[in-house]
N, C-alpha and C positions, 0 to 999 in steps of 0.2 A: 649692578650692585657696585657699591664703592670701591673696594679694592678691588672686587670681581668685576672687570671693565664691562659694563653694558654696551654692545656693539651697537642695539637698537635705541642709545642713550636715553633711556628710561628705567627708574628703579621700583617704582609705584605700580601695580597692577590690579586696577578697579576691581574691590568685592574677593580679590586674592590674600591670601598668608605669603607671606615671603617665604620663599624657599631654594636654599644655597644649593646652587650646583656644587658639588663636592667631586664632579670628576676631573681630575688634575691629572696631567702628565704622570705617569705611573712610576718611572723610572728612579731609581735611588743610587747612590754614591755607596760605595759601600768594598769592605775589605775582599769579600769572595766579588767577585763580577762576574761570576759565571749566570747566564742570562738562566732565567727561572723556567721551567717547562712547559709554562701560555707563551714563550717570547719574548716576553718584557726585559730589554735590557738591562746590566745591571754596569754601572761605571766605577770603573778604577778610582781610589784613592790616591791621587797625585796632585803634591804643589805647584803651583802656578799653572795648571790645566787650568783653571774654573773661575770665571766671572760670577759674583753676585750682584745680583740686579735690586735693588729697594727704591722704597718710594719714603720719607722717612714721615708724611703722613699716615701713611696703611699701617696700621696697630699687626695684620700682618706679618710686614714684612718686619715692623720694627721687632718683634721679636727673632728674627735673623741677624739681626743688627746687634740686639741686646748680645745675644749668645754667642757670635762671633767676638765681640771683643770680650766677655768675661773671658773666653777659653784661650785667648788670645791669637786665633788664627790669622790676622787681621797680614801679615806675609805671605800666609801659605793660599788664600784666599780671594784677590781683590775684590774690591766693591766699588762698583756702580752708581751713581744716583739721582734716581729721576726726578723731576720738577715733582710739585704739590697737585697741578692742575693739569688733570688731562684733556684730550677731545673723543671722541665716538671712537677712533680707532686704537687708540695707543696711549700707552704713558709714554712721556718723551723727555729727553736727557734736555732740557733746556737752561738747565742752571750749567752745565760746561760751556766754557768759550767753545764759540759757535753755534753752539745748541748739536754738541755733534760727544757722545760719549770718547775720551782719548784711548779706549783699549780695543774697544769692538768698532770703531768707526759709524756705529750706527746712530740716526737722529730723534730714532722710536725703537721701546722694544720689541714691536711686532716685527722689524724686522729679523729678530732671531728667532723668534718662531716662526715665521714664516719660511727664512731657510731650511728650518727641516722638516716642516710643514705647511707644502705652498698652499694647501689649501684648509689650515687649521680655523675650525669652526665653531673655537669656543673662543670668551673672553680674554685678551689681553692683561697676566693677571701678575703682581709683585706678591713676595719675592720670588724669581724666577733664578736660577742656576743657568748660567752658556757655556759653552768649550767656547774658548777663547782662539784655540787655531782654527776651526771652522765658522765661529760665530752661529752654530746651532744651538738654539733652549735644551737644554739638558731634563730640568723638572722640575713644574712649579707646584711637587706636593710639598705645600708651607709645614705641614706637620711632621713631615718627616725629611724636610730638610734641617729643622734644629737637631730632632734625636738624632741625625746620621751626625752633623757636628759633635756634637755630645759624645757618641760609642761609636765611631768610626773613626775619626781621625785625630783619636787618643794619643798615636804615636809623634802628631804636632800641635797637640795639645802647650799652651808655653809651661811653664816650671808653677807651681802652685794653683794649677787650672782646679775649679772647682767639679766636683762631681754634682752633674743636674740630673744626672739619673742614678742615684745610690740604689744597689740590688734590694735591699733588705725593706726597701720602702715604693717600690714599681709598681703593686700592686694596688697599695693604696693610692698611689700618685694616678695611675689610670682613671680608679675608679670617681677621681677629687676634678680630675681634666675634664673627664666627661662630661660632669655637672656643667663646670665653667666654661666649657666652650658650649653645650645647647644652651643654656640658660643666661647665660653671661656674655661672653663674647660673642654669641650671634643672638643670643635676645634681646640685645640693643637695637640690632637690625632689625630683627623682625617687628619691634618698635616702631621704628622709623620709615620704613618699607611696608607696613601695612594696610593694605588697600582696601579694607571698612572698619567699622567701629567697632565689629564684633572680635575681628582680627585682629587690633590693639589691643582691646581690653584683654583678651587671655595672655597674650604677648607682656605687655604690661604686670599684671599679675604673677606671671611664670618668673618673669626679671625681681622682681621683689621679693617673691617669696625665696627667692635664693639669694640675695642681695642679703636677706634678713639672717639666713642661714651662713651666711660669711661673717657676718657682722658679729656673731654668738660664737662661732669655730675661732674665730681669730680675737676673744677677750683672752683666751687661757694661755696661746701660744702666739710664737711670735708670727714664722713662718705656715706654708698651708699645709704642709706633710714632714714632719721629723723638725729638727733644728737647726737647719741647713736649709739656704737658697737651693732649688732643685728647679727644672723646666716648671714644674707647675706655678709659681711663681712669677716667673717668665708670662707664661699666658694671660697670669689674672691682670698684671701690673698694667700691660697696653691699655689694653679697656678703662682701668679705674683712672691713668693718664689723662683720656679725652673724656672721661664721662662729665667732668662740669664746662669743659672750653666747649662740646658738640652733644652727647648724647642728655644730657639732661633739659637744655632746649629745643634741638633743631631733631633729634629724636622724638623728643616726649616722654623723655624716662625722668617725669619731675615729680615724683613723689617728695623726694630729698633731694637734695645735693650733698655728694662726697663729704665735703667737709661738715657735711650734716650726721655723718655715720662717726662718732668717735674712734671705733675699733679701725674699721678700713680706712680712715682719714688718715690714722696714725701708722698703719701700715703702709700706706700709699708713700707715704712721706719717707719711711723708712727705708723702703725700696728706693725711690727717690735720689734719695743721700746716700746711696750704697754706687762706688763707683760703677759702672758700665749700666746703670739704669736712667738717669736722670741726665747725661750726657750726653743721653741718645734721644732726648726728648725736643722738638722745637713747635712750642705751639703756636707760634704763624704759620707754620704752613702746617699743620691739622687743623687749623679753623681755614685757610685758604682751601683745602682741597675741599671739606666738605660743604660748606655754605659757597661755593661756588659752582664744583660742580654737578650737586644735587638740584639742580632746575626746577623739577617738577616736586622737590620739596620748599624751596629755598628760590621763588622766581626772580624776586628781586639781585640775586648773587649779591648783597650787602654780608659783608665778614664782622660782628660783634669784636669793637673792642676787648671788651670784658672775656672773662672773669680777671681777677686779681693772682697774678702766680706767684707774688711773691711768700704766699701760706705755703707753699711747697718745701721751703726751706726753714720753717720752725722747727726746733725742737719736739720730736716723737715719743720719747718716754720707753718707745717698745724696749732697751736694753734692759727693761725691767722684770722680762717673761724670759730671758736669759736665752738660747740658742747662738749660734757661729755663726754667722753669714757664709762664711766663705770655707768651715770645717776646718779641715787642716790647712789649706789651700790659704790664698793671699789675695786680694783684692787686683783687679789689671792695674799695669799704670796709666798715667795721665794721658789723655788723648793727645793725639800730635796732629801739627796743621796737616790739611789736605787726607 
């Protein structure tokens, strides 16, 4: 799987439905650390302990990325970051001189997983969490490395850090995630990763019919739950990102194209042009990672010029359905080199 590193470098499985291994390192960052009654570790809340590792193709990881700079952790935190294009075994730090990460001295992330599990037997997968003294992977559960950002390390949260998880609206935000991560952010896949015709079309279908259910949620309002940017936001934006540079070709999710959807078009955009969303976006290397290397969808590894990104940056209109982006909170500031 794309971001899910296929060891046996295949994502396609003849006459199969795609279906996401979902088991991630279990382990959370979190204020109590007292390890939970199965065992499962639980890690201290401390600055400068923790490498984050991204790849800033993987929709993923880029929501670690997103969430880390709105909240402004971006001191208390470092980040990592790996090339566009992996091999069989590893994503690998190859955009650093030397091809060598400067904080964990590693050339691939396997090798931090591999330190604390020499014989770890799943994917290679971004975003992944390391203690930086030992250069052991800490946890690559992607979904609950942002919420732990979010309600965990509130006390370095910067000055006007947004609330992504507001109490009064969690429930509905769960119930809006859920959708949009079966349907949405991994219905793309199972799209694209569909191994017959019968497993597209439902794939196909499930994606639109919630694609369609976005598109009528989001005439009336601006945001996806309340009037405030929240994690759920976070989630939908990765996807709707790459959906015209990769999933609506090289997937087959071409019913429309984004800029075919008014509603989410103008959303998309809105997010976009909201600091720490659209800054974290580089789409050469999301067309490089996945029309390269998807093989067995994509044999040729030719990367599509196209699309046109400069619509990203039009005028939206959404300040017309009225909501805060950022609540009481303030926008992060401007990105700095390196």
């Amino acid at each position: 799987m794309s971001d899910e590193l296929s060891t046996k470098g295949s994502y396609v499985t003849a006459g199969q439905t795609f279906d996401r291994d979902m088991n991630y390192i279990p382990d959370r960052i979190v204020l109590d650390s007292t390890p939970l009654p199965d065992g499962t570790p639980r890690w201290p809340v401390e600055p400068g302990r923790y490498r984050l590792v991204v790849a800033r193709a993987c929709p993923w990881a880029n929501r670690a990325i997103i969430v880390r700079r709105l909240l402004g952790l971006e001191d208390v935190i470092s980040m990592g970051v790996c090339g566009p294009v992996h091999d069989k075994r590893s994503w690998t730090f190859d955009l650093d001189p030397g091809g060598v990460d400067p904080v964990l001295g590693y050339e691939r992330l396997q090798q931090a997983y591999l330190a604390r599990y020499p014989d770890y037997p799943r994917g290679i997968t971004v975003p992944a969490v390391v203690e930086v003294a030992t250069g052991q992977v800490v946890t690559n559960d992607f979904p609950w490395i942002t919420h732990d950002f979010a309600t965990e390390w509130t006390a370095f949260h910067r000055d006007g850090a947004p609330d992504l998880w507001p109490v009064e609206h969690r429930d509905e935000m769960e119930q809006v995630m859920k959708r949009v991560f079966t349907e949405i952010n991994n219905g793309v896949y199972r799209c694209g990763f569909a191994g017959s015709q019968q497993a597209y079309d439902d794939a196909y279908d499930r994606l639109w019919t919630t694609m369609d259910w976005l598109e009528d949620r989001l005439s009336s309002q601006r945001f996806l739950v309340g009037d405030t940017i929240t994690e759920a936001d976070v989630r939908l934006f990765t996807t709707l990102a790459r959906f015209d540079a990769v999933y609506h070709g090289h997937f087959k999710c071409n019913r429309q194209k984004l800029t075919e959807m008014p509603n989410l078009w103008a959303y998309a955009r809105d997010l976009y042009q909201t600091p720490g969303f659209g800054d974290t976006i580089h789409f050469d290397q999301i067309k490089r990672h996945y029309y390269v290397v998807h093989e067995d969808i994509n044999p040729t590894q030719i990367v599509p010029k196209g699309p046109d990104e400069s619509g990203w940056l039009a005028p939206h209109g959404r300040e017309a359905l009225g909501g805060r982006p950022f609540g009481d909170g303030t926008p992060p500031p401007p990105t700095t080199v390196g």
